[in-house]
N, C-alpha and C positions, 0 to 999 in steps of 0.2 A: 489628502489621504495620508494615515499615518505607514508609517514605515516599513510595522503589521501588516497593515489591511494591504499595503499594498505587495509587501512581500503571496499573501495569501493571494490574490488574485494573481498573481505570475505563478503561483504553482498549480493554481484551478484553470490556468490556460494550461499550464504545461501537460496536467492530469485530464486531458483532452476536453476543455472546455471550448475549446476550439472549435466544435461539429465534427470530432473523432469518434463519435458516437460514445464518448467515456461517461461513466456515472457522474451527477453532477456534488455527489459526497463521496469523489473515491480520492484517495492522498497516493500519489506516486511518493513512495519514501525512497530516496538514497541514502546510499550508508558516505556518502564522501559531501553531499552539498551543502546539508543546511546540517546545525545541532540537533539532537535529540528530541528537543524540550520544542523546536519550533515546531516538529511535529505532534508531539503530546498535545501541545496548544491549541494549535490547529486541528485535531481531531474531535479535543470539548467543545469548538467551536462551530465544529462540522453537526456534532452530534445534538448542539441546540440550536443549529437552523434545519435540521432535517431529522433529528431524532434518530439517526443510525449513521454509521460511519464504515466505509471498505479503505483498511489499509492494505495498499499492494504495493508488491517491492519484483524486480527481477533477479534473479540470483544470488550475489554475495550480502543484498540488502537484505534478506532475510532474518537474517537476526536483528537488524534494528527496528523489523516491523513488531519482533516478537518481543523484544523490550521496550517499543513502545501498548505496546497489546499489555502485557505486564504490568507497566505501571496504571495502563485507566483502570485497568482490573481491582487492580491491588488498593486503588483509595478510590472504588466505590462508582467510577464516573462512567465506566458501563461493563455489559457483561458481552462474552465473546455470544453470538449464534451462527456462525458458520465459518469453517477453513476448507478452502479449496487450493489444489495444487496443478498444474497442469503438465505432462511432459507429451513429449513427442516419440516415435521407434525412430532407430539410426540403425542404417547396419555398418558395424564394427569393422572397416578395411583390415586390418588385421587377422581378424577369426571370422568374420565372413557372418556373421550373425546378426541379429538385432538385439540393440540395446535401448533401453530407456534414458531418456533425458530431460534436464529442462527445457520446457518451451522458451525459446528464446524470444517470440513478439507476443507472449502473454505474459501474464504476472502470478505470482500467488497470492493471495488474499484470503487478508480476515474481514468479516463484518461484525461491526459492533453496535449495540443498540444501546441508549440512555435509560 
């Protein structure tokens, strides 16, 4: 197995391929583990074995989902059909209120189609 294939296959475990019930074309992107580009890669690769592609990221990863979202965009290799967000209500120990937030055990995700 090359180095690739098998990098992808630890991250399609880690993207709950495990029986976490996770999509089996979803990309857990972090902004700190792997480059950019191995997800760009890996999303063309997602989106011609299954023709769509969910990239999801938790919190600060967010921007790297969207600059990877950006670049398949931008040279043709799919187009976005759906952004979801998910937050939670907290109430604010200080002012005693609720506040929105990110959900911290889900993701936001975009999907993307070929």
């Amino acid at each position: 197995m090359s180095g690739d294939a098998a990098e992808a296959q630890r991250a399609r475990a880690a993207n709950g391929g495990g029986g976490g019930g996770g999509s089996s074309n979803r990309i857990q992107v972090s902004n700190t583990k792997k480059p950019l580009f191995f997800y760009v890669n890996l999303a063309k690769r997602y989106m011609q074995q299954h023709g769509e592609v969910e990239l999801s990221a938790p919190g600060m990863a967010i921007a790297t989902v969207v600059t990877v979202a950006e670049i398949l965009k931008n040279n043709g290799f799919a187009f976005e059909t759906r952004i979801t967000t998910s937050t939670v209500e907290i109430k604010d120990e200080m002012r005693g209120r609720p506040i929105q937030k990110a959900k911290g055990d889900s993701e936001d995700e975009d999907v993307f189609s070929s």
